[in-house]
C-alpha positions, 0 to 999 in steps of 0.5 A: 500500500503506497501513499496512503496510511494504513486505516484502523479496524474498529471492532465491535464484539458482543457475546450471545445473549439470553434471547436464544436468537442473534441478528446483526443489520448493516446499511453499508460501510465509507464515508460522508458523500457531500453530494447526497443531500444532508439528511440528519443521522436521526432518519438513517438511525430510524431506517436501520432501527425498522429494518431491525425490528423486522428481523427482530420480529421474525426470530422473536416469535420462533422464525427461521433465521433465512426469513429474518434476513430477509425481512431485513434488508427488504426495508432497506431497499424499500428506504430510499437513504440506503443503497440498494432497491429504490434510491441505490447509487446509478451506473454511468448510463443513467441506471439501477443495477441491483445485485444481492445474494441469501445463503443458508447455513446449509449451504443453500444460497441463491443470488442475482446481478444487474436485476432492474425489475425485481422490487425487492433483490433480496427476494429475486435472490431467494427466488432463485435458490428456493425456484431455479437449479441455479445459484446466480442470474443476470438481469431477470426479466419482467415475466420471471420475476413475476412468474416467481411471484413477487413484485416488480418495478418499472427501473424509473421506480428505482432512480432517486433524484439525490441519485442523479445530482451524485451522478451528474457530479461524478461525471463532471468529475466534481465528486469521487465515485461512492465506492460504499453503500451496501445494506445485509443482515445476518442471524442465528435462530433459535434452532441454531440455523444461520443465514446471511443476505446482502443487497446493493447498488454498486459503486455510482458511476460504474460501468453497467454490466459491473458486478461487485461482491455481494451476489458471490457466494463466499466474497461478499455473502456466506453462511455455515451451520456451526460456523458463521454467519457473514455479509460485507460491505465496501470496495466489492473488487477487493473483497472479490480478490479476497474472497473475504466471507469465506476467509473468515469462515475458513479461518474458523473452520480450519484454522480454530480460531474465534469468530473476533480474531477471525474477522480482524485478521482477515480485515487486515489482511485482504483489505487493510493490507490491499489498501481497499476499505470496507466492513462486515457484520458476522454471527458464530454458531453460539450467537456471538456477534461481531463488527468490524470495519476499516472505514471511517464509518459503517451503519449498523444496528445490533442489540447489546444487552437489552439495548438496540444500538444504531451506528451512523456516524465516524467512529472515533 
């Protein structure tokens, strides 16, 4: 890494509780974006706090941990603030291309790329685990996203006009392309099942056709029965390169460490180390959840002792 200093990771560890059930929510991991209207922390904090209370309620009452996710992220990417379903950043043509991925920790996972008729990914993405022999689509049509019977959207649905002023400021190299904003959830029921998802936008100004990490299995969404739980977020290539989910889990899995020491290793050494910035949320199999990002900041929301916490802020 040249010219740049090396970024802190700042981690946040909490061990299981006594509800017999554990869900972690992020709304995407960077930095302040100047060109999106200011829009106070208290609105960002309620998104992440709704979006919570959705998983919250699934696993409360007895539900599976693949419903809680996503039940999750479907409120993000209904809220126009995050980047992912309506509101998410646009490609350099003018577009939303949206990807997302479920995993199940029986190794069940399903994912799509470039989707811009499904209203909510992160259930095209489940779709296509629970209704196709396939694990990954590109770009589902109208006709199959209704064949699976969920809503679809016009692609105008998607396109926020704080989406086009960003683009707009890009293109006239104004601003930096927004190379963060990815909303995921991760949880463990109380049958001890574990299920990650994660949806996003991409990076405003990329290039159509351009896919991060999140619809692939094990870079920016993964899930192990006994293992861990993960869903990341940040610069998607790097965590391509890395293959960052399944790292960790591997690091578990193999290597026996813990969940903590597995995330910040892994942090260090396929992004920190790569000179790449980002964060993911994870959940091991006795439901201690663990944080970390090497970003200035991550929106987040978790439950510490019987507070729920909301991160929105630069971490000091």
């Amino acid at each position: 890494m040249t010219g740049r200093t090396a970024p802190r990771v700042h981690t946040v560890d909490l061990p299981a509780d006594n509800r017999g059930w554990a869900l972690v929510v992020h709304g995407g991991a960077g930095g302040h974006v100047p060109e999106l209207p200011a829009v106070g922390p208290d609105q960002y904090a309620a998104g992440l706090a709704a979006a919570y209370g959705a998983g919250e309620e699934v696993l409360a009452a007895g539900g599976a941990a693949l419903d809680a996710v996503c039940a999750a992220v479907t409120v993000l990417e209904d809220n126009p603030l995050f980047n992912a379903g309506r509101g998410a950043a646009l490609t350099a043509e003018g577009r939303a291309e949206h990807d997302a991925c479920v995993m199940t920790g029986t190794g069940d996972s399903g994912a799509v790329a470039a989707s811009h008729r499904a209203r909510n990914p992160v259930l095209a993405a489940r779709a296509v685990m629970e209704r196709t022999p396939h694990v990954l689509l590109v770009s589902p049509d109208e006709a199959t996203v209704s064949a699976w019977g969920l809503a679809t959207a016009d692609p105008s649905y998607f396109v926020t006009d704080a989406r086009r002023t960003q683009l707009d400021a890009i293109l006239a190299a104004q601003a930096e392309p927004a190379r963060h904003g990815t909303v995921g959830a991760v949880a463990r029921d109380r049958t001890g099942r574990i299920a990650a998802a994660t949806s996003t936008g991409g990076i405003a100004g990329q290039w159509d056709g351009r896919i991060g990490d999140t619809p692939i299995v094990g870079a920016g969404t993964f899930a192990a029965d006994g293992v861990v739980g993960l869903s990341c977020t940040g610069e998607g290539e790097a965590f391509v390169r890395g293959v960052v989910a399944h790292d960790v889990a591997a690091r578990m899995a193999y290597g026996g460490v813990d969940l903590r020491t597995a995330v910040e290793d892994t942090v260090a050494a396929k992004l920190t180390e790569r000179g790449a910035e980002g964060g993911l949320i994870a959940i091991d199999a006795t439901g201690r959840v663990v944080l970390a990002h090497n970003s200035p900041m991550m929106f987040s929301a978790y439950h510490d002792g019987d507070k729920l916490v909301t991160t929105t802020g630069p971490t000091s």
